[in-house]
C-alpha distance (Angstrom), angle and dihedral (degrees) to the residues before:
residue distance angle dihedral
X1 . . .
X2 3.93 . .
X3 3.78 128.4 .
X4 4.03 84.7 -105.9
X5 3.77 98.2 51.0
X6 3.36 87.1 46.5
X7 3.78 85.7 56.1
X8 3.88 95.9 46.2
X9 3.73 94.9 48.4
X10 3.63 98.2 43.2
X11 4.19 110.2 109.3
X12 3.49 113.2 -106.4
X13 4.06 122.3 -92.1
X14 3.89 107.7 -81.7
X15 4.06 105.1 -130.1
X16 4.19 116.7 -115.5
X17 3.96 85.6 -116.0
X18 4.08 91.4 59.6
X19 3.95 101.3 43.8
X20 3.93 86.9 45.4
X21 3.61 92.5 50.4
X22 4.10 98.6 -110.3
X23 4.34 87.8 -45.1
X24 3.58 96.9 93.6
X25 3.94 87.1 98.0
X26 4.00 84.5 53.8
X27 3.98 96.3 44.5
X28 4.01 85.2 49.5
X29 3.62 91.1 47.1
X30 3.88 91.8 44.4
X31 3.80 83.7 52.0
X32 3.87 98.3 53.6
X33 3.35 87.7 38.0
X34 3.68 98.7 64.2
X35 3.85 96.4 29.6
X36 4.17 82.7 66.7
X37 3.55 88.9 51.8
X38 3.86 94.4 48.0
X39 3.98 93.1 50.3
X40 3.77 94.4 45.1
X41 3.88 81.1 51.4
X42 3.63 99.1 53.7
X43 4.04 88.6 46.6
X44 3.39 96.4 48.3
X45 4.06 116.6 12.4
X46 4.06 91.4 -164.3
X47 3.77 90.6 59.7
X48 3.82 86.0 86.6
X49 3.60 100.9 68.1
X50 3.70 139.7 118.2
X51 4.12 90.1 -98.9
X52 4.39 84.0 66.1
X53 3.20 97.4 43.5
X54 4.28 83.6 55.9
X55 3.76 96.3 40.9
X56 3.84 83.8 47.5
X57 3.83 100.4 52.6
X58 3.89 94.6 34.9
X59 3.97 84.3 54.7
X60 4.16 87.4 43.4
X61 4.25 99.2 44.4
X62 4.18 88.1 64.3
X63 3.61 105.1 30.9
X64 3.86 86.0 44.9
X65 3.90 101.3 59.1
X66 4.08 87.5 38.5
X67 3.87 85.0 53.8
X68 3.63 90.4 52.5
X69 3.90 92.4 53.8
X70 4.26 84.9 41.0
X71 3.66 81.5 53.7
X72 3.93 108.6 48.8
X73 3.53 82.5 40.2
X74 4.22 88.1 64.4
X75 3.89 100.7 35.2
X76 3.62 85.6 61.8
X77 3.73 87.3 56.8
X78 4.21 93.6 -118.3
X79 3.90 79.7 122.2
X80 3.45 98.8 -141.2
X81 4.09 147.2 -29.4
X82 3.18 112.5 -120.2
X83 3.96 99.3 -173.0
X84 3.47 101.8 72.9
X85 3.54 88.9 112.6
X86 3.83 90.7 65.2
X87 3.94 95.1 37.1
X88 3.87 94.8 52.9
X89 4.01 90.0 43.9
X90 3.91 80.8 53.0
X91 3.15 98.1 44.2
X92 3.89 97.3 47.2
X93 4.29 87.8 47.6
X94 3.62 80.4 55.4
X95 3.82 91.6 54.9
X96 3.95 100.2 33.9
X97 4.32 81.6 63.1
X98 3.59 99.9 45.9
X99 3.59 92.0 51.2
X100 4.15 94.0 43.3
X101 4.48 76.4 53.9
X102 4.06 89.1 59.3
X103 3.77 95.1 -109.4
X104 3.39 110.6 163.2
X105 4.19 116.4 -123.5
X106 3.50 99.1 -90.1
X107 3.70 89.6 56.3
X108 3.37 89.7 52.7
X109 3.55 104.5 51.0
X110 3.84 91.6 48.7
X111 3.48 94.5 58.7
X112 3.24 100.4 50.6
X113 3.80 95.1 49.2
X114 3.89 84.6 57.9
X115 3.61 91.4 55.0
X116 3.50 96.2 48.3
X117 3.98 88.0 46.0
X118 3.98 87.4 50.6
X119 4.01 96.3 56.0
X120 4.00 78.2 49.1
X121 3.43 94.4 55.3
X122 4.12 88.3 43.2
X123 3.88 85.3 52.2
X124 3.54 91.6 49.8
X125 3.82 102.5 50.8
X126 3.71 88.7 47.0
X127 3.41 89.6 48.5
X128 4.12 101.9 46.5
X129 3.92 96.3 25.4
X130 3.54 95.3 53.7
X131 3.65 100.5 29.4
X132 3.50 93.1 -128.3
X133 4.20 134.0 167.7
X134 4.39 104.3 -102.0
X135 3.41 96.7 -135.9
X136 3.78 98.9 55.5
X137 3.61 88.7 37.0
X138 3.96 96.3 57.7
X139 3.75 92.1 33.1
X140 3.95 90.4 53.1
X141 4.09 86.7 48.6
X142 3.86 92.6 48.0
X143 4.07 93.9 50.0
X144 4.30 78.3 48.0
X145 3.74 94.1 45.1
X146 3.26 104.0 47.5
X147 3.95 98.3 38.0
X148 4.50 86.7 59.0
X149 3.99 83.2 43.9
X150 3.86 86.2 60.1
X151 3.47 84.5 51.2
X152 4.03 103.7 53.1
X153 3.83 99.6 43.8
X154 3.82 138.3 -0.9
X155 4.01 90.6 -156.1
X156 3.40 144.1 12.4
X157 3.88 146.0 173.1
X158 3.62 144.3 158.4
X159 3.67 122.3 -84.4
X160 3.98 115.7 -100.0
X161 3.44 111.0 -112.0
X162 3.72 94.4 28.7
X163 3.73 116.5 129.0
X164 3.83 95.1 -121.4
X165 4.09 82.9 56.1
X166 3.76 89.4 50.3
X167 3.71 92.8 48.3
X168 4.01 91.8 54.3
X169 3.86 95.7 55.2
X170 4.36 87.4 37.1
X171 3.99 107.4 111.9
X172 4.06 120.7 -167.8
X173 3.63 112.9 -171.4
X174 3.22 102.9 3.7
X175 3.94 93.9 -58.1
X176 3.77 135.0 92.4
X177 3.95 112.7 -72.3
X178 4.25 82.5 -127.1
X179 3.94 94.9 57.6
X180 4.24 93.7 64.4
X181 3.88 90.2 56.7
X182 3.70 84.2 58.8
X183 3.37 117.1 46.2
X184 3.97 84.6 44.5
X185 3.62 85.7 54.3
X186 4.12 93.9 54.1
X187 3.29 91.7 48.5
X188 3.37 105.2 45.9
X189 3.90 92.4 46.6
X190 3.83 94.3 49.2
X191 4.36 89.0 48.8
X192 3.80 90.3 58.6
X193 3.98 109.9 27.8
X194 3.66 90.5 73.0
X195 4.35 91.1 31.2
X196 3.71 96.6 50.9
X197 3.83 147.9 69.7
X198 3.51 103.5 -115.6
X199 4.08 87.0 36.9
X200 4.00 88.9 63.2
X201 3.58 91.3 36.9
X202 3.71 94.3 58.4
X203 4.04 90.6 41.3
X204 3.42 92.8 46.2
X205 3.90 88.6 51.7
X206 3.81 90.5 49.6
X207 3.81 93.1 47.9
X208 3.68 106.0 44.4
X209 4.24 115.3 -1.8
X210 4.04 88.5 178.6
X211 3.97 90.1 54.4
X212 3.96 94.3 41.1
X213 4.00 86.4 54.9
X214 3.79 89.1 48.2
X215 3.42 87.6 51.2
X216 4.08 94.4 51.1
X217 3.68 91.2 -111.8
X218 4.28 102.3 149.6
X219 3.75 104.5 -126.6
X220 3.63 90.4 -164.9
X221 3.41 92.7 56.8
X222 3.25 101.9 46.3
X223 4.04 93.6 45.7
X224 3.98 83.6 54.1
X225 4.16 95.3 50.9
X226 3.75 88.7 42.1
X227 3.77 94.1 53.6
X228 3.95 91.3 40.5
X229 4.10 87.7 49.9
X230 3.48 88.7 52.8
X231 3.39 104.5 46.9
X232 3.89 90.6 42.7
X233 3.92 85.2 59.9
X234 3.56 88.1 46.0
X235 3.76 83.6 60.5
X236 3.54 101.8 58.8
X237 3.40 88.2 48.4
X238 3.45 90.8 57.8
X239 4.21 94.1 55.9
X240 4.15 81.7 48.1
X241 4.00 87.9 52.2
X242 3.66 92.2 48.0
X243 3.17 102.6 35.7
X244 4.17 89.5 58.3
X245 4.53 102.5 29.5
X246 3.07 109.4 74.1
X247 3.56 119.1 -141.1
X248 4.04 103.6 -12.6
X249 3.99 130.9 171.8
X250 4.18 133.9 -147.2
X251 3.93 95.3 -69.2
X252 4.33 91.8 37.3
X253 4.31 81.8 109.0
X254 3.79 103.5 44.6
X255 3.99 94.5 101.0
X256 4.07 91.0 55.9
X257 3.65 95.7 68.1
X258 3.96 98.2 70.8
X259 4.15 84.5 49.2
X260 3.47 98.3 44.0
X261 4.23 96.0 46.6
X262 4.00 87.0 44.8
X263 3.60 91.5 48.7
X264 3.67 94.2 55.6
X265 3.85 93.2 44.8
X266 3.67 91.4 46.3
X267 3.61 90.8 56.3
X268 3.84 96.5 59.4
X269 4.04 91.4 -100.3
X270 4.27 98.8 146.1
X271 3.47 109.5 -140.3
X272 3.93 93.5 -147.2
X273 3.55 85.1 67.0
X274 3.93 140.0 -108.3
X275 3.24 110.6 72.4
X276 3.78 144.3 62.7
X277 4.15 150.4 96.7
X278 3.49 121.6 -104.9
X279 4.05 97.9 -166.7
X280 4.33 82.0 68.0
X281 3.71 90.3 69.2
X282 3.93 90.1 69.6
X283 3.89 83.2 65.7
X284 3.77 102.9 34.9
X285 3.95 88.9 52.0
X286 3.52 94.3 41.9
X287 4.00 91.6 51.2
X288 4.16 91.0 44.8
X289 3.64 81.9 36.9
X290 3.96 88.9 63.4
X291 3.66 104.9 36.0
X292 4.07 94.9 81.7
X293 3.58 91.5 52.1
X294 3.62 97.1 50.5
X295 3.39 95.0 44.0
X296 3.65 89.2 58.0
X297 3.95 93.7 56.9
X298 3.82 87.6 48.8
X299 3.96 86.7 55.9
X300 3.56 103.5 -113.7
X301 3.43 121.0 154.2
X302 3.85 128.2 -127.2
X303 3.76 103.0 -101.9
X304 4.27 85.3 51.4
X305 4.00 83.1 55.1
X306 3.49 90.0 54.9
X307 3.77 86.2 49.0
X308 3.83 92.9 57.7
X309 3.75 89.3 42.0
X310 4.11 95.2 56.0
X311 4.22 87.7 39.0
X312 3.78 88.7 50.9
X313 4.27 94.6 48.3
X314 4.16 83.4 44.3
X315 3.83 91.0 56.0
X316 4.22 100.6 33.8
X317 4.37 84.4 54.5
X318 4.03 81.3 45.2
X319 3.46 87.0 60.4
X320 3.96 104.7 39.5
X321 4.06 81.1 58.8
X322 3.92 88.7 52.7
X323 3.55 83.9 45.9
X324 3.74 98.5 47.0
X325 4.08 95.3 41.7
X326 4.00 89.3 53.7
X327 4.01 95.7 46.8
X328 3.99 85.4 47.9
X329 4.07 105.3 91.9
């Protein structure tokens, strides 16, 4: 046999994301991931200290739970929600005034999960009711949202002394008291989505809409639940946001959204829907989660960051189209 039959009959290259078993986008992430760390190292050998590894998971425990939302939000094929922004401003209002009325934490983070779950729901009937495209839906509601926000209050934080303020500067093994809720969160979500009714609902939604309906699966319903999920997560990010800011106003969560719609690409979820692992976002986040801090030690300014930041976004859709061209038969 010649060198070019040899060629022609050989199989065909076996992609990293089949011989690992779908994780090859979580080894590769892993892998950038730590090669970041290791350059900012050899710059600067006091980057690796306890203070990152805070700034890191502080940055990680909201944009985490926001990208779990982001990410629901795009396995259901909605693509994404682009008024977070406005919900988790909302929703951290919401949780500034319960705890200026004495409610203890609980309280707290209740209500603001309903108010995130009600600008869902808003979202949603938009959305279904007037059979409208998601992203210019949610990005029409965040300009709206945030523009009334302006009008109720210039500032606001949560009382010293409270309990939510105590629980933002709490640590537990070494790491801030918000980072546990988290990560428990993540993995929690990505065990049942793919293990539960409503998790195959909402994937089978996102993969196929024409099959779900064949299959009676309520569209409707599922686009409202989705939404409502969302913004409920969105919610609890919002007690994690201001339990940890500081005094913050209406536009205090603009520079999230790049993060938290990278993250979610970065960690395989498709935006057109169907298809996705939550477990990834621990990695994505925590890689986004470290790129401001070490480009601070290598002396970049802010606007540069947000120079990475938009670069980063361009390259992580680049790759959900890859990703969506190869899956397509």
């Amino acid at each position: 046999m010649s060198f070019n039959q040899a060629i022609e009959t050989a199989p065909p290259a076996v992609p990293l994301t089949v011989r690992f078993g779908g994780w090859g986008t979580g080894l590769m992430l892993l892998a950038v991931w730590l090669l970041l760390i290791a350059a900012t190292s050899l710059y600067r050998p006091d980057f690796f200290s306890h203070q990152t590894v805070l700034a890191v998971t502080f940055t990680m425990a909201v944009v985490g739970v926001l990208a779990i939302g982001q990410g629901i939000v795009a396995m259901s094929g909605g693509f994404i929600d682009l008024s977070q922004p406005a919900n988790m401003i909302l929703a951290s209002l919401v949780a500034v005034r319960l705890s200026e009325a004495g409610m203890p934490l609980a309280v707290v983070i209740v209500g603001a999960i309903l108010a995130g779950m009600l600008w869902g729901a808003f979202n949603a009937a938009i959305i279904v009711f007037g059979k409208l495209n998601p992203v210019i839906v949610t990005l029409a509601t965040n300009f709206i949202g945030l523009a009334a926000l302006f009008l109720v209050f210039q500032l606001a934080e949560v009382p010293i002394g409270s309990e939510i303020y105590h629980f933002g500067r709490a640590s537990f093994l070494g790491l801030p008291a918000i980072f546990w809720p988290m990560l428990a969160l993540v993995l929690v979500v990505g065990f049942l989505v793919p293990r539960t009714r409503y998790g195959r609902r909402m994937i089978a939604v996102g993969g196929n809409r024409a099959a779900a309906k064949a299959r009676g699966i309520s569209l409707k319903a599922t686009r409202f639940a989705t939404f409502m999920a969302a913004g409920g997560f969105v919610g609890f990010a919002a007690v994690l946001f201001a339990a940890t800011a500081g005094p913050f106003n209406p536009g205090s969560a603009n520079t999230l959204q790049l993060n938290i719609i990278a993250g979610v690409i970065l960690a395989g979820i498709s935006l057109a829907g169907g298809r996705g692992n939550f477990w990834m976002l621990l990695l994505s986040v925590g890689f986004l989660s470290t790129i401001p801090t070490s480009l601070v030690f290598f002396g970049l300014s802010s606007d540069t960051q947000s120079i990475f930041q938009g670069f980063i976004l361009v390259i992580a859709v680049a790759i959900d189209g890859w990703r969506a061209r190869r899956a397509t038969p």
